[in-house]
N, C-alpha and C positions, 0 to 999 in steps of 0.2 A: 506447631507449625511443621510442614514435612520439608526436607531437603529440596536442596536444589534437582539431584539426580532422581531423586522421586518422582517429581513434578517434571522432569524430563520424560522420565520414561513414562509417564503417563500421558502426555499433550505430542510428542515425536510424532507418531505416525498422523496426526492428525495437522498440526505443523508441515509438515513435510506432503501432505495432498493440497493444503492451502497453496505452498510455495507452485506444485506443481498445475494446478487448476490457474492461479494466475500465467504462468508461462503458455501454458493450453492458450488463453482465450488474447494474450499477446499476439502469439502465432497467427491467430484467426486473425486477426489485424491486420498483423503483416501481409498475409494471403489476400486477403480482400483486394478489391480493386483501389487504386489510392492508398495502398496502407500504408508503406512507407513514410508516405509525404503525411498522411495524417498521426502516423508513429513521431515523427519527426516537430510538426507543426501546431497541432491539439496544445491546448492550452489545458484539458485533462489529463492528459499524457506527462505536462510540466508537474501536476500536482502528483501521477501516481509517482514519478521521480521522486519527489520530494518525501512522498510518503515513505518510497523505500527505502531513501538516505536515512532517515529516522531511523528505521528496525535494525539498516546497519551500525547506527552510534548508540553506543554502550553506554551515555550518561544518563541510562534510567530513562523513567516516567513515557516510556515510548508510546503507549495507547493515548495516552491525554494530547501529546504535542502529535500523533496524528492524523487524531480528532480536528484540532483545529489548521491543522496541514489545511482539510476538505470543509471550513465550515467558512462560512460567510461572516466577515466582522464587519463588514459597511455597517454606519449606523442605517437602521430604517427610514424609509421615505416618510418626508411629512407629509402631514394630514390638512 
């Protein structure tokens, strides 16, 4: 298994376009007509929050709990 600083320096720059291509398309949001109030009011807006409260808590398993941050747990309609 390779280091932590390993696997830094390998995933960083790619990490670091991720973080920056979100803020990018934030922006476009913002700018848009409405984007505030829909930055504000979007109920996908509440989930990217939550998604990225996640990446900021350090208790592990981060991919899986923000998996189900964005997944749908209703049970299915019946038949």
């Amino acid at each position: 298994m390779r280091d932590a600083k390993t696997v830094l320096d390998q995933y960083f720059l790619e990490m670091r376009w991720r973080c920056l291509s979100l803020a990018a398309d934030l922006d476009r949001v913002e700018r848009a007509e409405r984007g505030p109030a829909v930055l504000s009011n979007d109920p996908r807006m509440q989930k990217l929050r939550e998604g990225l409260a996640v990446l900021l808590d350090s208790s592990g398993n981060r991919a899986e709990r923000v998996l189900m941050t964005f997944s749908d747990t209703s049970p299915p309609p019946k038949r």
